[in-house]
MARVEX-161710 format. One record per residue: residue number from 0; x, y, z of N, C-alpha, C in turn; residue in three letters. Coordinates in nm, 3 decimals, always signed. Each point is the difference from the previous one (the first is absolute). Layout:
N
<seq NUM; neast X; nnorth Y; nup Z; caeast X; canorth Y; caup Z; ceast X; cnorth Y; cup Z; type ALA>
...
//
This chain:
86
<seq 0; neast -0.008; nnorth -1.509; nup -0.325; caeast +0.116; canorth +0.085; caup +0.009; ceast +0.092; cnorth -0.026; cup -0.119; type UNK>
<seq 1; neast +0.026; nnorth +0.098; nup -0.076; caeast +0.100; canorth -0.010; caup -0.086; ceast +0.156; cnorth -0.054; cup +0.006; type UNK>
<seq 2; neast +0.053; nnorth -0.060; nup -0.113; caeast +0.105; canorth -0.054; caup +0.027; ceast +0.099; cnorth +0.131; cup -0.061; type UNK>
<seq 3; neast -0.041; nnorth +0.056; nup -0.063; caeast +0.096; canorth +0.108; caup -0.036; ceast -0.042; cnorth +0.142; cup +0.084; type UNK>
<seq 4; neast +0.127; nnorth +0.058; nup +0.078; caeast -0.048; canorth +0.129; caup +0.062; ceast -0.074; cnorth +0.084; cup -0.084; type UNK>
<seq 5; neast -0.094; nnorth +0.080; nup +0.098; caeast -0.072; canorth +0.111; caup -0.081; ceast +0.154; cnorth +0.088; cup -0.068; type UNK>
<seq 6; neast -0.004; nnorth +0.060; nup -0.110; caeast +0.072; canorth +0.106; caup -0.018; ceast -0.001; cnorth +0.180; cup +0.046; type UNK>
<seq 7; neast +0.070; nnorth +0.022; nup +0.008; caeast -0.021; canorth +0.165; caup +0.054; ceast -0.084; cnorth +0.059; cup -0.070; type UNK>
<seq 8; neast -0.079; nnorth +0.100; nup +0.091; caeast -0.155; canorth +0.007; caup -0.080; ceast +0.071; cnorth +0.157; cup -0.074; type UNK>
<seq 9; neast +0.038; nnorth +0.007; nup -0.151; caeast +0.096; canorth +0.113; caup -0.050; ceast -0.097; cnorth +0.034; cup -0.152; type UNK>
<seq 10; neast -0.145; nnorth -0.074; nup +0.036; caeast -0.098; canorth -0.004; caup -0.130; ceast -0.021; cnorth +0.175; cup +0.009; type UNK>
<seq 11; neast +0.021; nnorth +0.024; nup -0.158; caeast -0.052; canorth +0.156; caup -0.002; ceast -0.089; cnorth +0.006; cup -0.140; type UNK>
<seq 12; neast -0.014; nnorth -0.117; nup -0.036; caeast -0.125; canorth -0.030; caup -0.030; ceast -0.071; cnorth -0.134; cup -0.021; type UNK>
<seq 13; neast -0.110; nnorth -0.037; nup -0.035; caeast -0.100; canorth -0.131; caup +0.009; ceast +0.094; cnorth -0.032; cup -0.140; type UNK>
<seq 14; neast +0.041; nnorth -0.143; nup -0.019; caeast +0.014; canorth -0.106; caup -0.046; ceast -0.104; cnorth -0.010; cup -0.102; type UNK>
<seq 15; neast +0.062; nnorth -0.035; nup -0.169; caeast -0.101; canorth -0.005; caup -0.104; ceast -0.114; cnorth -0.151; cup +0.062; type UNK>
<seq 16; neast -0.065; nnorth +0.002; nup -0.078; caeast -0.105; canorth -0.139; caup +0.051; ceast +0.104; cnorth -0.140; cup -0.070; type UNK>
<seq 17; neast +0.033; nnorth -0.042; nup -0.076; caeast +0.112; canorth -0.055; caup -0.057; ceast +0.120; cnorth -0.073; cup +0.112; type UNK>
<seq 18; neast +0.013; nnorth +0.087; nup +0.108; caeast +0.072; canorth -0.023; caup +0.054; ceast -0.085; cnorth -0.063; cup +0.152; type UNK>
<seq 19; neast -0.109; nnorth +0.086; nup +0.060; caeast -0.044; canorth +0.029; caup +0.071; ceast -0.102; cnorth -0.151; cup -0.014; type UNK>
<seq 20; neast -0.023; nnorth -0.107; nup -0.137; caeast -0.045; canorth -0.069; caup +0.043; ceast +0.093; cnorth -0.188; cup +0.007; type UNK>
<seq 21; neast +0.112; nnorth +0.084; nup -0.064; caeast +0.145; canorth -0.099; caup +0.017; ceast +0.016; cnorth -0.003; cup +0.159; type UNK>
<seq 22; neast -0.026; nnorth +0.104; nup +0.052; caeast +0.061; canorth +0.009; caup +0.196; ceast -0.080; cnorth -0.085; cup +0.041; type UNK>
<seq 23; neast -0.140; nnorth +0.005; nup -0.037; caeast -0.120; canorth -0.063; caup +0.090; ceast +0.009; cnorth -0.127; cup -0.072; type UNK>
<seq 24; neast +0.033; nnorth -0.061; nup -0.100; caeast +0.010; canorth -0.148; caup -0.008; ceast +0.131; cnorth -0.080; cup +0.076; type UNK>
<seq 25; neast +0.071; nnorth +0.107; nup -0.025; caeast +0.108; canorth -0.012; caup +0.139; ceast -0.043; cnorth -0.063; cup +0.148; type UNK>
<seq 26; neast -0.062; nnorth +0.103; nup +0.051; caeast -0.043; canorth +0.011; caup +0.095; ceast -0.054; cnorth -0.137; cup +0.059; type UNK>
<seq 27; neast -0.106; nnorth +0.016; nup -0.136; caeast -0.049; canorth -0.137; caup +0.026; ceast +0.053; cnorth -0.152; cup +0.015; type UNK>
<seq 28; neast +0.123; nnorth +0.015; nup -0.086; caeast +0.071; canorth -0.158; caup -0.016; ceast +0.068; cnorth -0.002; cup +0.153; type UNK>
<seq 29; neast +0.027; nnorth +0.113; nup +0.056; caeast +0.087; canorth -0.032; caup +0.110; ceast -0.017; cnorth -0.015; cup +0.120; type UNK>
<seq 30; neast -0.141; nnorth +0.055; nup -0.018; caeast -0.114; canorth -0.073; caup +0.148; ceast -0.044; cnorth -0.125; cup -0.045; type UNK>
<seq 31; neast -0.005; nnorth -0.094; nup -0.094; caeast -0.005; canorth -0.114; caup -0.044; ceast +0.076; cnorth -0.115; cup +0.074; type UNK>
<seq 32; neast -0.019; nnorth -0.079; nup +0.114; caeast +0.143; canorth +0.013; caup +0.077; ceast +0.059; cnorth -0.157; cup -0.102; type UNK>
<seq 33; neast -0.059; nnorth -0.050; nup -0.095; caeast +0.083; canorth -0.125; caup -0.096; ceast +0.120; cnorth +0.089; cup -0.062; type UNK>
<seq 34; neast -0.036; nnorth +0.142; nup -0.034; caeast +0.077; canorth +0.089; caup -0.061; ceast +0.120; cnorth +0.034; cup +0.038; type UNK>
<seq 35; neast +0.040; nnorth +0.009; nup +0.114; caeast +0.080; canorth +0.079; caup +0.115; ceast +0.125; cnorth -0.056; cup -0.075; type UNK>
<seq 36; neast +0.010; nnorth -0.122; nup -0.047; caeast +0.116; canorth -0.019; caup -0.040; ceast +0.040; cnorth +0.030; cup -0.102; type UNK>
<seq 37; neast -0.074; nnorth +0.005; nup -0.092; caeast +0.086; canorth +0.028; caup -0.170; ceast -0.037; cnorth +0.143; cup -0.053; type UNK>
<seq 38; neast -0.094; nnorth +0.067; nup +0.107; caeast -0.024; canorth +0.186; caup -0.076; ceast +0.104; cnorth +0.088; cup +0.032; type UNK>
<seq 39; neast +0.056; nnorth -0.017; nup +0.133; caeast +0.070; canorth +0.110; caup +0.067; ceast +0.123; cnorth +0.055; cup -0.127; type UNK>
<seq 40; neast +0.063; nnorth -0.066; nup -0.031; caeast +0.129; canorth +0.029; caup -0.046; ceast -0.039; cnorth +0.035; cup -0.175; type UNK>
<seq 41; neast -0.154; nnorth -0.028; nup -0.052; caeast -0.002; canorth +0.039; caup -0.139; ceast -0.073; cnorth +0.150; cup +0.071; type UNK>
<seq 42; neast -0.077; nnorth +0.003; nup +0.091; caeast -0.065; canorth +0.137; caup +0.020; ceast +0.120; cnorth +0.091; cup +0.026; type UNK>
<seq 43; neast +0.098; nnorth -0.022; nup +0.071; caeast +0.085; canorth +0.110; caup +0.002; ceast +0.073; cnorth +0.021; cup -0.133; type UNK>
<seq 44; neast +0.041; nnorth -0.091; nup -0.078; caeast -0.001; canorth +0.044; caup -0.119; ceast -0.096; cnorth +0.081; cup -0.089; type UNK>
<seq 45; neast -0.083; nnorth -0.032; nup +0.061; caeast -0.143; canorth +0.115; caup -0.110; ceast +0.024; cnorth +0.212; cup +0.096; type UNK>
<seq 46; neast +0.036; nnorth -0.073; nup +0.129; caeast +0.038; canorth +0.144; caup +0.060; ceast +0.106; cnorth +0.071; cup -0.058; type UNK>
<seq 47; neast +0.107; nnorth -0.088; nup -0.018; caeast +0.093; canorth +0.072; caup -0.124; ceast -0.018; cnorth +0.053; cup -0.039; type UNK>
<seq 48; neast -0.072; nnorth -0.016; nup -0.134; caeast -0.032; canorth -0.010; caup -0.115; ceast -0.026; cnorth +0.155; cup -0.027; type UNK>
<seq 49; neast -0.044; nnorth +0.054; nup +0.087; caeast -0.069; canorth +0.123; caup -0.021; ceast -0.007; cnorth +0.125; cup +0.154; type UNK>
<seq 50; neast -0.015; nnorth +0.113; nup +0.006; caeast -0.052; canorth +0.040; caup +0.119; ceast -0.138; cnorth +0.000; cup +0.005; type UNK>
<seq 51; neast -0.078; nnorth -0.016; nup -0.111; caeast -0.128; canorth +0.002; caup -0.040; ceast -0.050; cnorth -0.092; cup +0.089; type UNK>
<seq 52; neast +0.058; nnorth -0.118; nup -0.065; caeast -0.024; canorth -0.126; caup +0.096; ceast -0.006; cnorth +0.036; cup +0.146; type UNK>
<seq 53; neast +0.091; nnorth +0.025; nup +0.044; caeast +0.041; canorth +0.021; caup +0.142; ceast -0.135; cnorth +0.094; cup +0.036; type UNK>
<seq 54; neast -0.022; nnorth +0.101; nup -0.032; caeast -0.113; canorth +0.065; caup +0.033; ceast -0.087; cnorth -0.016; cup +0.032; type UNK>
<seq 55; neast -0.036; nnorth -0.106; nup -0.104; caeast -0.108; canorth -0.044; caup -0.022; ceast -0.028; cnorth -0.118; cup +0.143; type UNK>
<seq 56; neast +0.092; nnorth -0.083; nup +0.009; caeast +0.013; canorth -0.088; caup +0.129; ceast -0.021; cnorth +0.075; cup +0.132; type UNK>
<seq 57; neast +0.048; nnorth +0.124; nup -0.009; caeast -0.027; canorth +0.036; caup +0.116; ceast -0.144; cnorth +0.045; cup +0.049; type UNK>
<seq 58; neast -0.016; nnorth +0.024; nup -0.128; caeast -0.143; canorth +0.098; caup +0.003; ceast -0.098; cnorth -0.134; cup +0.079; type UNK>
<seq 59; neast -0.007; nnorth -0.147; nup -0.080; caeast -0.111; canorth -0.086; caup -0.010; ceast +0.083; cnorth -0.062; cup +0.163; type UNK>
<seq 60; neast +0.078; nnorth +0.058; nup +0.033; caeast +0.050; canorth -0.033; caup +0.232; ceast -0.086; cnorth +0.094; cup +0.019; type UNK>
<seq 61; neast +0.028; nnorth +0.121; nup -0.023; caeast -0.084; canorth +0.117; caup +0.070; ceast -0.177; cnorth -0.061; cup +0.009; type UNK>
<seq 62; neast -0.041; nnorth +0.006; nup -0.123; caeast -0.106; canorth -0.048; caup +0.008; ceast -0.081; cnorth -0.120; cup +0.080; type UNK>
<seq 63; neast +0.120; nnorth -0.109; nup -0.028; caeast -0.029; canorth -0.159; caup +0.112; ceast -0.024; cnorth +0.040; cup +0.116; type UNK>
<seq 64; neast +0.078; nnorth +0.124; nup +0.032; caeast +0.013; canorth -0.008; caup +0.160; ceast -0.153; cnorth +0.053; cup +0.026; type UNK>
<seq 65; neast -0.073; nnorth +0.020; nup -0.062; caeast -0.127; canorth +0.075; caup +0.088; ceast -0.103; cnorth -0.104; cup -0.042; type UNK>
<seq 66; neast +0.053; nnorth -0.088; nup -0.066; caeast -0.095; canorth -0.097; caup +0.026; ceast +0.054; cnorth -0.097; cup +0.149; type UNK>
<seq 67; neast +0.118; nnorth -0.023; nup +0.056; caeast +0.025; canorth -0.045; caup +0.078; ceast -0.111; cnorth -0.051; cup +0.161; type UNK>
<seq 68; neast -0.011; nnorth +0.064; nup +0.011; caeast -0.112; canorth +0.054; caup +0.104; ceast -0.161; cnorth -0.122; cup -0.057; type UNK>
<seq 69; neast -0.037; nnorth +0.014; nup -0.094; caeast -0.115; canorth -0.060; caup -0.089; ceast +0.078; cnorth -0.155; cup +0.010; type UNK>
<seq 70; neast +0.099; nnorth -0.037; nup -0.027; caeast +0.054; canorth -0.139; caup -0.005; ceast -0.005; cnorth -0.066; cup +0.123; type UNK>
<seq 71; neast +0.105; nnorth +0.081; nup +0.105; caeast -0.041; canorth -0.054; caup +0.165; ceast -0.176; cnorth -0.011; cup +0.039; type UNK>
<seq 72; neast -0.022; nnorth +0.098; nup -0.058; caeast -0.178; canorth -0.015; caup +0.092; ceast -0.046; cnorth -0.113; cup -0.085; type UNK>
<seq 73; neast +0.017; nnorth -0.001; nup -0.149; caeast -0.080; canorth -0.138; caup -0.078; ceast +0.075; cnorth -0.182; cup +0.107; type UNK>
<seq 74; neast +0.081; nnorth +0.054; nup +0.024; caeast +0.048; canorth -0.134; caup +0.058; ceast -0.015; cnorth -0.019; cup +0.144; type UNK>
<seq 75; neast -0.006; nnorth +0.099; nup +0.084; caeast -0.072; canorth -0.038; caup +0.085; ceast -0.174; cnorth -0.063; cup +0.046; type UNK>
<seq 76; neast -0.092; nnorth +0.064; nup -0.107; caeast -0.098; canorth -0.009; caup +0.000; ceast -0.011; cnorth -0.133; cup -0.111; type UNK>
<seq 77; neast +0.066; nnorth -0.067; nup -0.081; caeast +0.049; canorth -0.097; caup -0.008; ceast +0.015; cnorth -0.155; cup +0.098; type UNK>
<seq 78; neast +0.101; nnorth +0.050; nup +0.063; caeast +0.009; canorth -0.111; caup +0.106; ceast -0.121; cnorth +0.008; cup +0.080; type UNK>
<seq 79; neast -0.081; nnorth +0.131; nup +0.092; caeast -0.070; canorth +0.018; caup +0.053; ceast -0.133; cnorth -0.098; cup -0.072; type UNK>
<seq 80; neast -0.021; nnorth +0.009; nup -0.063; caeast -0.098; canorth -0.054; caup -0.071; ceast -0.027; cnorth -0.170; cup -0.019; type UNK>
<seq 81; neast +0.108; nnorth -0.014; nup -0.009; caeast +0.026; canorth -0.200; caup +0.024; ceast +0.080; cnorth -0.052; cup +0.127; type UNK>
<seq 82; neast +0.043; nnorth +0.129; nup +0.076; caeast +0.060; canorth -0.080; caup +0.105; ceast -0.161; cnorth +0.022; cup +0.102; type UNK>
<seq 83; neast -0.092; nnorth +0.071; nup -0.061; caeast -0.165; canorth -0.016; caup +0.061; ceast -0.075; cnorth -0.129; cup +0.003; type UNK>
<seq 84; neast +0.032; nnorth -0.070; nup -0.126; caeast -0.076; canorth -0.078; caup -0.040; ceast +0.113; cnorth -0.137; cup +0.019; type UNK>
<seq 85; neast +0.088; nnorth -0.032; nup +0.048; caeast +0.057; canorth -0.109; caup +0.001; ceast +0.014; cnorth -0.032; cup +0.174; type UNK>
//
């Protein structure tokens, strides 16, 4: 779950790639949970920065979320799997 709210979805168009792969390294540092402490407050500065940016962040939420579903089932079948064997 993100530490910064999704933004209002006001995209009226796709985000250059430039930006679109600045969101997803984002993304990534902030599910990192060593991260949690020192990204939040430079990533919202990168949201500043631009609406591009912002777009672009929202776009790579939109997207996370449909993997959501794929994350719960990998982790259940996860535990399922060694809480078998222990």
């Amino acid at each position: 779950m993100p530490l910064i709210p999704p933004l209002p979805d006001t995209m009226t168009s796709k985000p250059g790639f430039a930006a679109l792969q600045q969101a997803a390294n984002w993304y990534a540092k902030i599910q990192d949970v060593a991260s949690l402490q020192t990204y939040p407050a430079a990533l919202q500065h990168w949201l500043e920065e631009s609406q591009e940016n912002q777009q672009a962040w929202q776009y790579v939420l939109n997207i996370s979320q449909h993997f959501t579903p794929l994350r719960e089932y990998g982790a259940q079948a996860l535990y399922l799997r060694f809480s078998i064997f222990n």
